[in-house]
C-alpha positions in Angstrom: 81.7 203.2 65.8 83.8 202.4 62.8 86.1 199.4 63.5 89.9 199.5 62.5 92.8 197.0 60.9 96.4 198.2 61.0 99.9 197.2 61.9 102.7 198.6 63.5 106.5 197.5 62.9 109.6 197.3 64.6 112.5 196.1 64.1 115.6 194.8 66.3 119.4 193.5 66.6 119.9 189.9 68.1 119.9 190.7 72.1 117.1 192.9 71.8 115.0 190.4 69.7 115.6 187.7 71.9 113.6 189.1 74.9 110.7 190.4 72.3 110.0 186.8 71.3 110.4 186.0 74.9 107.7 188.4 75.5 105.6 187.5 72.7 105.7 183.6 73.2 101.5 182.8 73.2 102.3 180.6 76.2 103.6 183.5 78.4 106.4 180.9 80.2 108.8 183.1 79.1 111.5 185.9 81.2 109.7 188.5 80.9 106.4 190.0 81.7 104.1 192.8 81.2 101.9 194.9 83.5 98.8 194.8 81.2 99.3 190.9 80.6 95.8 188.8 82.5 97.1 186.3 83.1 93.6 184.5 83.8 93.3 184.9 80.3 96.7 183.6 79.0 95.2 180.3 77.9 93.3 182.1 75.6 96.7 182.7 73.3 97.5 181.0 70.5 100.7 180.2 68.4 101.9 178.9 65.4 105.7 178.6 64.4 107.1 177.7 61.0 110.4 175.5 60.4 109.0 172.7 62.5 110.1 174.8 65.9 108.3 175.4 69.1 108.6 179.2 69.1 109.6 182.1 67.2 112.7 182.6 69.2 113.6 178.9 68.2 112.8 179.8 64.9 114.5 182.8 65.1 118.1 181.2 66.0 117.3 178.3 63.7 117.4 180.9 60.9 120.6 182.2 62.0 122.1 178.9 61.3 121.0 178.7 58.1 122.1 181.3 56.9 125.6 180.5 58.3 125.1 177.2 56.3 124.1 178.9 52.9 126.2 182.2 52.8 128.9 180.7 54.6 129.3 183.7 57.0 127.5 184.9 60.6 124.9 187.6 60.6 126.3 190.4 61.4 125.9 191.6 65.1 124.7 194.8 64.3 122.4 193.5 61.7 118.5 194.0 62.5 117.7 190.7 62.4 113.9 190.9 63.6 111.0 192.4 62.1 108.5 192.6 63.9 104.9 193.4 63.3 101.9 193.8 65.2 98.6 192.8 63.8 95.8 194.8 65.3 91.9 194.8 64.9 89.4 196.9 67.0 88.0 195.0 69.9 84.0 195.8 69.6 84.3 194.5 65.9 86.3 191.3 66.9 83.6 191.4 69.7 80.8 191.4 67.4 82.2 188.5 65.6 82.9 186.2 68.5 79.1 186.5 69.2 77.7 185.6 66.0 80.4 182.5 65.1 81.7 181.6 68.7 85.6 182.8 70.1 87.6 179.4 69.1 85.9 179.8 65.6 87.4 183.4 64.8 90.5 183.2 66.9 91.7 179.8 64.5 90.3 182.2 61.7 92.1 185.2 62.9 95.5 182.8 62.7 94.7 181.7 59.3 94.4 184.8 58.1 97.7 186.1 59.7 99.1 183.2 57.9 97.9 184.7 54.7 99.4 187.8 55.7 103.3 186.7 56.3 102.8 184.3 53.2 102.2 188.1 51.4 104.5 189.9 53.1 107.7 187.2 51.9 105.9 187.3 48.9 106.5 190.9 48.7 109.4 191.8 50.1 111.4 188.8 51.0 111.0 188.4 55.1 111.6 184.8 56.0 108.4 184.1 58.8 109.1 182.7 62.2 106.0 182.8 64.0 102.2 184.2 64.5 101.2 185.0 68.8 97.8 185.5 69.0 97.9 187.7 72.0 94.0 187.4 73.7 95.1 188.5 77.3 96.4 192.4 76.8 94.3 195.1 77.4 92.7 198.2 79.6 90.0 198.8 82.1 87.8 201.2 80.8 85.5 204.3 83.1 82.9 202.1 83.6 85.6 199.1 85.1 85.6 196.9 82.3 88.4 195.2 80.8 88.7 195.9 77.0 91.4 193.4 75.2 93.9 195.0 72.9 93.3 192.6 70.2 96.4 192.0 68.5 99.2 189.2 67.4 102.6 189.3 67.2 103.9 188.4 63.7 107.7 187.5 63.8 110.1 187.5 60.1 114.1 186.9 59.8 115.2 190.0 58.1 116.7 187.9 55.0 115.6 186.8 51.9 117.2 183.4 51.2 116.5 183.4 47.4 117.9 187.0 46.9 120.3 186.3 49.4 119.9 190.0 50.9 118.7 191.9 53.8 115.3 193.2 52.7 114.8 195.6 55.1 117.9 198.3 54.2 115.7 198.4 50.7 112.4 198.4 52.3 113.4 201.3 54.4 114.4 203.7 51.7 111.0 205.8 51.2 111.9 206.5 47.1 110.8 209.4 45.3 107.4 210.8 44.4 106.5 211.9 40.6 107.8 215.2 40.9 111.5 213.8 42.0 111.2 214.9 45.5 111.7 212.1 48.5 108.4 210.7 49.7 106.6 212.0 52.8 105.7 208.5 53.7 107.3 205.5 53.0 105.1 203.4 50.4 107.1 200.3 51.4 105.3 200.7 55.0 101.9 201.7 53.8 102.0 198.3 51.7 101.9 196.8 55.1 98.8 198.6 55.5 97.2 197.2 52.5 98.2 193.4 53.0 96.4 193.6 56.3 93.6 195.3 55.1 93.0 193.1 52.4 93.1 189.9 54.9 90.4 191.1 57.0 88.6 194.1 54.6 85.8 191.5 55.0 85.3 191.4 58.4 84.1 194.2 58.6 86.9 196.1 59.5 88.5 199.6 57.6 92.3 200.5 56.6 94.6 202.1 59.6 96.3 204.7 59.0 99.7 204.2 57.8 102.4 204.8 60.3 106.8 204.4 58.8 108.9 203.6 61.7 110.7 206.4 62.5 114.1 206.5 64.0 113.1 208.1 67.2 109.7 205.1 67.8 112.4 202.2 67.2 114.7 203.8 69.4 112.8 204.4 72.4 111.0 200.3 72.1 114.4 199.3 71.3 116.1 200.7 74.5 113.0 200.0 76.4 113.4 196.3 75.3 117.5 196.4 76.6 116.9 198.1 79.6 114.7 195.4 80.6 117.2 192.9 79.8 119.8 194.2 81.4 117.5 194.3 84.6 116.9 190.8 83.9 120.7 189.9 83.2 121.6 191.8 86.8 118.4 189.8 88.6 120.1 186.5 86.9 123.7 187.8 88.0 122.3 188.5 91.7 120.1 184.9 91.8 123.6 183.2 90.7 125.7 184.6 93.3 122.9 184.0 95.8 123.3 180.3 94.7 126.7 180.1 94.7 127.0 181.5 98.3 123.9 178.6 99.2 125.9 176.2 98.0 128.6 177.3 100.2 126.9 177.2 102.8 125.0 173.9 102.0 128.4 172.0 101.4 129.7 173.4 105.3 126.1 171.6 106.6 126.6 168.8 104.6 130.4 168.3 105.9 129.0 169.1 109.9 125.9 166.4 108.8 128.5 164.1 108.0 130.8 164.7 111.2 127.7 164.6 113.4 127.0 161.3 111.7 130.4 159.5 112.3 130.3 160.8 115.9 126.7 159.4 116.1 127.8 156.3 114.8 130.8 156.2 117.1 128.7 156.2 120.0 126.7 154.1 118.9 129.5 151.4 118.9 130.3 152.6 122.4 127.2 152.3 123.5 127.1 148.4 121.6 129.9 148.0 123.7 128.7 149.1 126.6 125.8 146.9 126.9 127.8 144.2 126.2 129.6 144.6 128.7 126.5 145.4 131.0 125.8 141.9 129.5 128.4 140.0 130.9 128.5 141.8 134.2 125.0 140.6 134.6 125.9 137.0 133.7 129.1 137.3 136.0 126.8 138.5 138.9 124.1 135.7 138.3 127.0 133.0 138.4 128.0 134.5 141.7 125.0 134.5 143.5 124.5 131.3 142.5 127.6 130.5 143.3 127.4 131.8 147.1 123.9 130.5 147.6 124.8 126.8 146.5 128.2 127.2 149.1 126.1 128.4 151.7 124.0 125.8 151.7 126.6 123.3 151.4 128.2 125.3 154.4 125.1 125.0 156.4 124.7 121.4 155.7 128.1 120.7 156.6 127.2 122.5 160.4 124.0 120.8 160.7 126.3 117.6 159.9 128.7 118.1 162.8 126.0 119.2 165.3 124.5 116.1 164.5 127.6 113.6 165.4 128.0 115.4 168.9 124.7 115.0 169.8 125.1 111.6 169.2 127.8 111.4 171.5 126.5 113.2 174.4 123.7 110.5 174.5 125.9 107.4 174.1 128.3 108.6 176.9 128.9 105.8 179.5 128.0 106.4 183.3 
């Protein structure tokens, strides 16, 4: 089975870029997702991102600032500002290499080869890179139920060449004319792609793919794919806001009964303070009574016994 390198490009305006990178991010903590992503296998992915950022989408809007800062103007919002190309590589080959010299050993291999690749392609046309995603958690289940990985990475470039100070890609796309003066079948621009990742991993073991132009129609459809998804993801994000704002509604009316239930709590707990005071007190009061009574009635029955004693004394001592 003969084993395969090749690379397919796309290319994309500023709202549609954004949710590629998203996608492409190696860390998949991004918006959106795809059916065919393993997640399982996600920590598998690796990434590398040039200007000193932390993803190709802060790359991306990095480089948008820059070139604000050197041409002293915004790109344009109908500019294509991404170009996008994906790296790919036959899996049984890739396979075949993991199990003589070990996964992590050709993945960081794979990388620095990719590197080499965008280091070509700015050297040849101009791109400005923004990042590499090794994507190692795509793939299919095959007849016989086993998953087979779509080998691939996601190479990321700022459609602007800071020392020509143009937009390659317009040039790039033009597919010049062959010897006899007639407009080229294929663009040559494109099947250079084809070369510079042949050339990284020709080595490997791997042959040339065949050299695929983007056609109007291909960008198209990914493109309007890409905003259709975004706009599902802009409605979801307008839907989970309103469903927060109504929450917070009605978490502010609970909080404000909380708080009334709270003051009436407290109020009766200083009624009921007040009450067993004055249970308090009525106890004291009734404890000084019966004391009260008991020591009169014993003064009272002291006082009879007194008297009763006098007249008995009498009645004896009376003369005859």
């Amino acid at each position: 089975m003969k084993a395969y390198s090749g690379v397919k490009a796309y290319y994309y305006k500023k709202e549609a870029a954004i949710a590629v990178l998203d996608h492409a991010h190696a860390l998949r903590n991004g918006f959106t997702q795809s059916q065919n992503v393993v997640s399982e296998l996600s920590h598998e992915n690796l990434g590398f991102y040039y200007h000193e950022s932390n993803s190709s989408a802060e790359a991306f809007e990095l480089m948008f600032e820059l070139h604000k800062q050197v041409t002293g103007k915004k790109v344009r919002r109908d500019n294509n500002a991404l170009f996008e190309h994906v790296v790919w590589l036959s899996e049984h080959q890739y396979s075949r290499l993991e199990m003589r010299f070990g996964q992590e050993r050709v993945k960081k291999a794979f990388l620095q080869r990719l590197k080499r690749y965008a280091e070509s392609v700015r050297q040849e046309f101009g791109f400005e890179p923004l990042g590499i995603d090794v994507h190692m958690d795509e793939g299919h289940i095959n007849d016989s139920g086993k998953f087979i990985r779509n080998i691939h990475a996601h190479v990321a470039f700022f459609n602007y060449d800071f020392l020509a100070r143009r937009a390659p890609l317009r040039h790039m796309m033009k597919k010049g004319r062959a010897e006899n003066g007639k407009t080229n079948s294929a663009n040559p621009n494109f099947e250079m792609l084809q070369n510079l990742v042949h050339e990284q991993f020709k080595g490997w073991g791997f042959s040339r793919g065949t050299a695929k132009s983007i056609t109007g129609r291909e960008h198209l459809q990914k493109e309007d794919f890409v905003k259709e998804k975004l706009q599902a993801y802009k409605l979801s994000a307008s839907q989970l806001t309103e469903q927060c704002g109504e929450l917070e509604q009605q978490l502010k009316a609970k909080e404000e009964k909380l708080s009334l239930a709270n003051e009436a709590i407290l109020q009766k707990k200083q009624e009921y303070k007040w009450l067993t005071e004055q249970v308090t007190k009525l106890s004291e009061l009734k404890r000084d009574m019966s004391k009260a009574i008991t020591q009169g009635c014993r003064a009272a029955l002291a006082s009879i016994l007194g008297k009763q004693a006098k007249y008995s004394v009498k009645v004896t001592n009376k003369p005859r």
